[in-house]
C-alpha positions, 0 to 999 in steps of 0.5 A: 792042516794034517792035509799039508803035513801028509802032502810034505811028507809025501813029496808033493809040490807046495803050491805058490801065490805071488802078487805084486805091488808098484813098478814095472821093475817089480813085474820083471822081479816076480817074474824071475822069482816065479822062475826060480820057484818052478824050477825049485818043484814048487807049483803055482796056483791063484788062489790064497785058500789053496796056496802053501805060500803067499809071496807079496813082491813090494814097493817102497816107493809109493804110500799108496802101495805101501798100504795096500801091502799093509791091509793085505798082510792083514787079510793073509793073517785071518786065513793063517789062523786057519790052517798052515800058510807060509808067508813072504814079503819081497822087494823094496820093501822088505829090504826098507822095513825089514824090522816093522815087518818081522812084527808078530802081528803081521804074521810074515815068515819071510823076507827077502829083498831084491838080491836075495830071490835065489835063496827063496826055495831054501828060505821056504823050506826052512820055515815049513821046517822050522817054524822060525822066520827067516830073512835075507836081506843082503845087498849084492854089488854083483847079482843081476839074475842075468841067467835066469829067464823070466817064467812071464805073465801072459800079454804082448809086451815083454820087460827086460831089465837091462840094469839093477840099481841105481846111483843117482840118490834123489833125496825123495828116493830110496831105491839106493837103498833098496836096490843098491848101487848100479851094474849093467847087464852084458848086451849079449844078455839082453839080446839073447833074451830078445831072441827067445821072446821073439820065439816065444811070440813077442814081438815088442820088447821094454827095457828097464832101470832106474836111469836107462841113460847110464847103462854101460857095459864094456864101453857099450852105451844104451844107444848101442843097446837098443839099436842091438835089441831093434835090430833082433829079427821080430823084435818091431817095437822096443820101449824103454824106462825111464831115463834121467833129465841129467843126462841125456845122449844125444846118441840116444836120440839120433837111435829113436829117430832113425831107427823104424823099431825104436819107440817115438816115446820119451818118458821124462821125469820132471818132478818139480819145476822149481830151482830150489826144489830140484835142487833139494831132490837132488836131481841136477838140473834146472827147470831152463835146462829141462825145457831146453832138453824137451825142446830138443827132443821134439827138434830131434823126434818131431812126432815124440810123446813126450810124457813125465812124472811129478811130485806135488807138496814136497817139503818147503815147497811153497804155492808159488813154488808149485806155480813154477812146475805149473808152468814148466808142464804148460810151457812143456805140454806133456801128452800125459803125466803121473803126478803124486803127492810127496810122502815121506819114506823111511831111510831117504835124505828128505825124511831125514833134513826136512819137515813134511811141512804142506799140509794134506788139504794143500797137497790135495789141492795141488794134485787136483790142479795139476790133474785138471791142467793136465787133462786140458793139455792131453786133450788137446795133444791128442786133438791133434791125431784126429784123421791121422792113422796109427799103427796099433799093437793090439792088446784086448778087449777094452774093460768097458766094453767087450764090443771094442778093443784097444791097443796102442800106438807106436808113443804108448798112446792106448787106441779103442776100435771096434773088434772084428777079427784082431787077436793080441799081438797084431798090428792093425791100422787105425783111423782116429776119429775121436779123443779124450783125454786118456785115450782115442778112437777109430776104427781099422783101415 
């Protein structure tokens, strides 16, 4: 304690720990939030039983993140009874909970929700010099940190968040909420930081927000975005995500097809299959005019992966109504799913008109069915590259054995091969010789 108090008096950087929970979204923000702290003369570390300040960048999307959140404001409360350490909750859920989290119990000083990032170092510095918790929740119809560059993780894809926000107001969905209405960044914006990346080392880049499909600035659409991004010289792969069923450009497609940079990966959110179910989430269309899209997509981009989201047990949701998502996601054959179980989140239109009426037992039930379906069609999508050669992006040593390394391939697909000489961030060519489920297997060309 006396330690901390004489390194403040004498103008020592406070040291940071920022950990973050949920989305890629939540990636690119702790990102700028790790810029804006070093700028502001703090020091990062990677140890809690060294850092000044824990800041925890949140979801509020997910119960399974919510809990961990939870059970870690726990543990950072055991190490605060200690000694001196300034606690800080950002994010989705910050901006959600913000009054369940000034409980005392949690021990939290800060919170700041996604707009508020650049009040961070004040927000610090007030409490380390008052003791009082400050909170900064303000949402801003404006901010787009379009003038922050990212301090970025080490790794070989880069985020980019071409928008902030979103407009669609699913009703299982609180990120209105949380991250309030849409604004699109400026494209000149977003190449420049393309270009830097590039100089930097990157060489693939992926473009986020809530529904990619609505990004407009000054008549430019997100088509003309990402043939402005592919085009930056060194800049091989762009990815994006994700966009919306609603309102897919056809614009879009013909960029993804033509251009040899653009990635041949769609990820399309289904969620349910169901008519009255889509229609209580709100999210305006049918289960006919998805597959026709999904039809169309692969009539456009023949060799697309195709990939989705699903929401199991949602409310009224009965047996029969889940069958239909089962055969929308047979009929569709997805190369791959993230399919999770409804739960209620405070603040959205769902928790507000319906009962949480499937029972936990049903919902689990479901989630093991589709999973099980899905592993099946996955197989079988990827049986279909066996003998084929796929350019890899190489990542790193595979967690399973250092012996072999992974990459993936132009549709996100991860590919295992053994190492010899590769390095992270060199294209390699890989023969498939073998498959399961998640992943395939080869061996370099």
């Amino acid at each position: 304690m006396e330690t901390v108090v004489e390194n403040i008096r004498s103008g020592a950087k406070l040291t940071f720990l920022l950990e973050t929970f949920g989305c890629q979204m939540n990636e690119y923000d702790s990102e700028l939030v790790r810029s804006i702290l070093l700028q502001g003369d703090f020091s990062e570390t990677s140890n809690p039983e060294s850092a000044d300040i824990v800041l925890i960048n949140t979801c509020a999307v997910r119960e399974h993140a919510h809990n961990r959140i939870y059970g870690r404001l726990q543990m950072l409360g055991h190490i605060k009874k200690k000694r001196r350490l300034t606690i800080g909750v950002l994010g989705c859920m910050a901006q959600n909970l913000k009054v369940e989290l000034l409980d005392n119990n949690l021990h939290v000083d800060i919170i700041a929700g996604p707009d508020s990032y650049r009040n961070l170092p004040r927000l610090i510095r007030d409490v380390r010099d008052d003791g009082q918790q400050a909170l900064s929740i303000d949402l801003s119809e404006f901010e787009l940190y379009d003038d922050i560059y990212p301090a970025r993780v080490e790794g070989v894809n880069a985020w980019i968040a071409i928008m902030r926000g979103c407009d669609n107001f699913c009703t299982f969905c609180v990120v209105p909420y949380t991250r309030g209405r849409e604004r699109s960044r400026p494209p000149e914006s977003v190449v420049n930081e393309a270009r830097r990346l590039v100089s930097e080392g990157y060489s693939q880049v992926s473009l986020l927000g809530q529904n990619v499909n609505s990004y407009e600035h000054e008549g430019r659409k997100f088509a003309d975005l990402i043939r402005m991004v592919a085009d930056v010289p060194g800049i091989r792969r762009v990815r994006f995500t994700s966009p919306h069923p609603k309102d897919f450009p056809d614009e879009l497609l013909a960029v993804i097809a033509s251009h040899p940079n653009a990635c041949k990966h769609v990820h399309l959110p289904l969620q349910a299959g169901n008519d009255r179910i889509l229609k209580m989430m709100r999210r305006l269309h049918t289960s006919e005019q998805f597959i026709a899209l999904a039809d169309h997509i692969r009539e456009v981009i023949p060799n697309v992966t195709l990939t989705t989201d699903v929401i199991v047990g949602f409310p009224t949701e009965s047996r029969e109504d889940f069958m239909d998502t089962v055969r929308v996601m047979e009929r569709v054959g997805f190369d791959s799913a993230f399919i999770f179980v409804y739960s209620e989140r405070k603040g959205t239109v769902a928790r507000r008109r319906w009962k949480d009426d499937v029972s936990p037992e049903e919902k689990s039930y479901r989630s093991v069915y589709l999973n099980d379906m899905q592993k099946q069609v996955s197989l079988r999508q990827n049986t279909s590259h066996i003998g084929q050669t796929h350019e890899i992006l190489v990542e790193g040593p595979s967690k399973k054995d250092d012996g072999q390394w992974f990459g993936r391939n132009d549709g996100n697909k991860m590919v295992i091969f053994p190492h010899t000489d590769e390095e992270p961030g060199d294209y390699i060519d890989v023969k498939i010789e073998s498959v399961s489920a998640n992943t395939m297997k080869g061996k370099r060309v």
